[in-house]
C-alpha positions as CSV (number, residue, x, y, z in Angstrom):
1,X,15.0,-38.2,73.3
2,X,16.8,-38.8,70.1
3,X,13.5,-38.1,68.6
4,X,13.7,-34.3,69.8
5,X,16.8,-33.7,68.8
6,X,16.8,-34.9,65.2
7,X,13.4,-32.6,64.8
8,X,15.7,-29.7,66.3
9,X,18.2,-30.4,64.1
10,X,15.7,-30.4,61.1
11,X,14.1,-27.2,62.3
12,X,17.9,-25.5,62.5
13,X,18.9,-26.7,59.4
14,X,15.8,-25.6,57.6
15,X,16.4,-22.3,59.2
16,X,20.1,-22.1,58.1
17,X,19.1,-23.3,54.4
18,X,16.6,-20.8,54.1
19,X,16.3,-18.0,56.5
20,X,20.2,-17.2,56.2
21,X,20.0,-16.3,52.7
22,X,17.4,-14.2,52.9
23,X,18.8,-12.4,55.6
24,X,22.2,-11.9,53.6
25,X,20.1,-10.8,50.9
26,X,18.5,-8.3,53.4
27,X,21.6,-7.0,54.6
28,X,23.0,-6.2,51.8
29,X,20.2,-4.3,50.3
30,X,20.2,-1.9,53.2
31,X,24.0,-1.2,53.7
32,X,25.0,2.3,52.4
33,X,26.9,2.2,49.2
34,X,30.5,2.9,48.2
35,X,31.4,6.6,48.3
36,X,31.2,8.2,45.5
37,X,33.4,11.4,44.8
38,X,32.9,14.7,46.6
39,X,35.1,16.2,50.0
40,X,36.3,14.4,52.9
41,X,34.9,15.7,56.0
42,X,37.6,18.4,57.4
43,X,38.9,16.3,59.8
44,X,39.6,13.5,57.6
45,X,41.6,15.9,55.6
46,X,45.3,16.0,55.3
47,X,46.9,20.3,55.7
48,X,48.2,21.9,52.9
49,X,52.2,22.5,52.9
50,X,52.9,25.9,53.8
51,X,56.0,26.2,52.2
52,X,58.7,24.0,50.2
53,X,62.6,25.2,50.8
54,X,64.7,25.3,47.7
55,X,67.2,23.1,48.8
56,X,64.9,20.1,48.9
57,X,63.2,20.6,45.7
58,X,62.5,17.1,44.6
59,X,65.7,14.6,43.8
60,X,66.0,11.7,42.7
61,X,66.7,8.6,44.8
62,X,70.0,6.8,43.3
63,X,68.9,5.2,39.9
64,X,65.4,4.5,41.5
65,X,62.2,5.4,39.7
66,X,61.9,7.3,43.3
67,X,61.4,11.0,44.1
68,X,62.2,12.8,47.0
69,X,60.6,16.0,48.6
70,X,60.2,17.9,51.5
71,X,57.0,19.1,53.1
72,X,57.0,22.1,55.3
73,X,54.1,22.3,57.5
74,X,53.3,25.7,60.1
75,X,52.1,23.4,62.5
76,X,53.7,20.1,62.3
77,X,57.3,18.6,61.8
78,X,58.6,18.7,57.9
79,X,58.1,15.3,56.6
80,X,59.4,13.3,53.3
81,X,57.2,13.0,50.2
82,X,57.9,9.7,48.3
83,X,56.7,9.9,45.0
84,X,57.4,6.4,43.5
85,X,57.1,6.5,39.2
86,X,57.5,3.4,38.6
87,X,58.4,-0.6,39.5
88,X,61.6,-0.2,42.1
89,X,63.0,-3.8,40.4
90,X,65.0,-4.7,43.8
91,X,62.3,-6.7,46.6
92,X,61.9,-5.3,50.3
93,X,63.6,-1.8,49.9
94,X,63.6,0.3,53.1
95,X,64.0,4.0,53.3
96,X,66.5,5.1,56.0
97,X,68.3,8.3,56.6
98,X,71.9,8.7,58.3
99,X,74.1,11.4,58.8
100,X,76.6,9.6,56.7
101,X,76.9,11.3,53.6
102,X,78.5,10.4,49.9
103,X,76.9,7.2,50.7
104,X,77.8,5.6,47.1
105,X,74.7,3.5,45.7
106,X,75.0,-1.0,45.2
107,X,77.0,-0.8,48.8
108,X,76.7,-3.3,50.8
109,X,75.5,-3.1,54.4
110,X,74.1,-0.3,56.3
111,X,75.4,1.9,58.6
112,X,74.6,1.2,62.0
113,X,73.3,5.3,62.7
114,X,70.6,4.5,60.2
115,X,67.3,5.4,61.1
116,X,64.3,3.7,59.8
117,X,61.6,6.1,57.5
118,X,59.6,3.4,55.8
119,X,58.9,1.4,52.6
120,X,59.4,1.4,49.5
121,X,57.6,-0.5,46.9
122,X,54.1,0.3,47.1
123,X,53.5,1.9,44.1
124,X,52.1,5.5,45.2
125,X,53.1,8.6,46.7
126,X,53.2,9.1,50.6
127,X,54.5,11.3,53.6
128,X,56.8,9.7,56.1
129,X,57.7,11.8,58.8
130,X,61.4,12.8,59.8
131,X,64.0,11.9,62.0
132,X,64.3,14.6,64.8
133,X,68.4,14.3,64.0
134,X,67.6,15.0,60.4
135,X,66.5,19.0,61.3
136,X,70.2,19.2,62.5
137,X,72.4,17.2,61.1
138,X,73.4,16.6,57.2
139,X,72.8,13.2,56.0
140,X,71.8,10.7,53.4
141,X,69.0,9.0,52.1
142,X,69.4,5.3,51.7
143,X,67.4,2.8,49.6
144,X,68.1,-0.5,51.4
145,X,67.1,-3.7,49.9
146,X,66.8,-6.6,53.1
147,X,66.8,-9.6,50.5
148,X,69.9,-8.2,48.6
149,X,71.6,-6.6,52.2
150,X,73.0,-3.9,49.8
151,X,72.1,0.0,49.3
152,X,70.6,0.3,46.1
153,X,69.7,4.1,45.9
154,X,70.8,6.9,48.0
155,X,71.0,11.0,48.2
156,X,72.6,13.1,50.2
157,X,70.2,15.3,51.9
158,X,71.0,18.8,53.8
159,X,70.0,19.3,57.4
160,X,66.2,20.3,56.8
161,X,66.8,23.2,59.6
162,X,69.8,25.1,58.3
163,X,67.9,24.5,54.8
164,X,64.9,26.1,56.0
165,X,66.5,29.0,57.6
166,X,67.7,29.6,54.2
167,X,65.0,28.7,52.2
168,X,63.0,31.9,54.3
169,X,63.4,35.5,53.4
């Protein structure tokens, strides 16, 4: 008995010394390869803004290396463009918006009608969509650093509806 199962265990680990390899080896040969330039497909692609208001050409956020836009979609909620230019220098900054505004940068704590956007920190530009409060109220943009608990970049920021109204001939 213990016969048969040492030649089984032979047989498997002659199989997983050589046969393993070679079917890595085969694998990998027949995988397609990275993607090389050209198009997405069109429903991998992201829509072209429509418009841009004039109120919410791009600011600055505080003393951040940290732009701020608005994009106006036909048929989608506006959403904020965060173009980031450089390193941010404070660790796990947030982006929230509050209808607070002359929210002074380096305070500490965060109002408690502060909405959550997203991060900050990553190095690249991206869309984060709105608050639904934003398209009426006026408000602030707040960079919020958790290790610090302190604002460390903020904007005030019109209500994106009245600023579109405007914006449109």
């Amino acid at each position: 008995m213990i016969r048969s199962l040492r030649e089984r265990h032979r047989v498997a680990a002659l199989f997983m010394a050589v046969g393993l390899p070679v079917l890595l080896l085969a694998a990998l040969k027949v995988r397609p390869g990275p993607m090389t330039g050209g198009t997405l497909p069109e429903e991998l692609q992201l829509p072209i803004p429509s418009t841009q208001a004039d109120p919410f050409a791009i600011r600055r956020l505080g003393t951040l290396p940290v732009h701020v836009s608005l994009l106006v979609y036909a048929d989608r909620p506006p959403e904020l463009l965060i173009m980031e230019s450089g390193a941010i220098g404070h660790p796990d900054v947030l982006l929230y918006w509050t209808p607070d505004r002359n929210i002074s940068g380096e305070s500490p704590g965060l109002p408690s009608d502060a909405k959550l956007i997203g991060s900050l920190g990553r190095g690249r530009s991206i869309a984060y969509p709105l608050p639904a409060e934003a398209a009426i109220t006026e408000g602030s943009l707040l960079a919020y650093s958790l290790a610090t608990q302190e604002t460390v970049g903020s904007v005030d920021w019109p209500a994106v509806g009245s600023a579109m109204e405007e914006a449109s001939p």
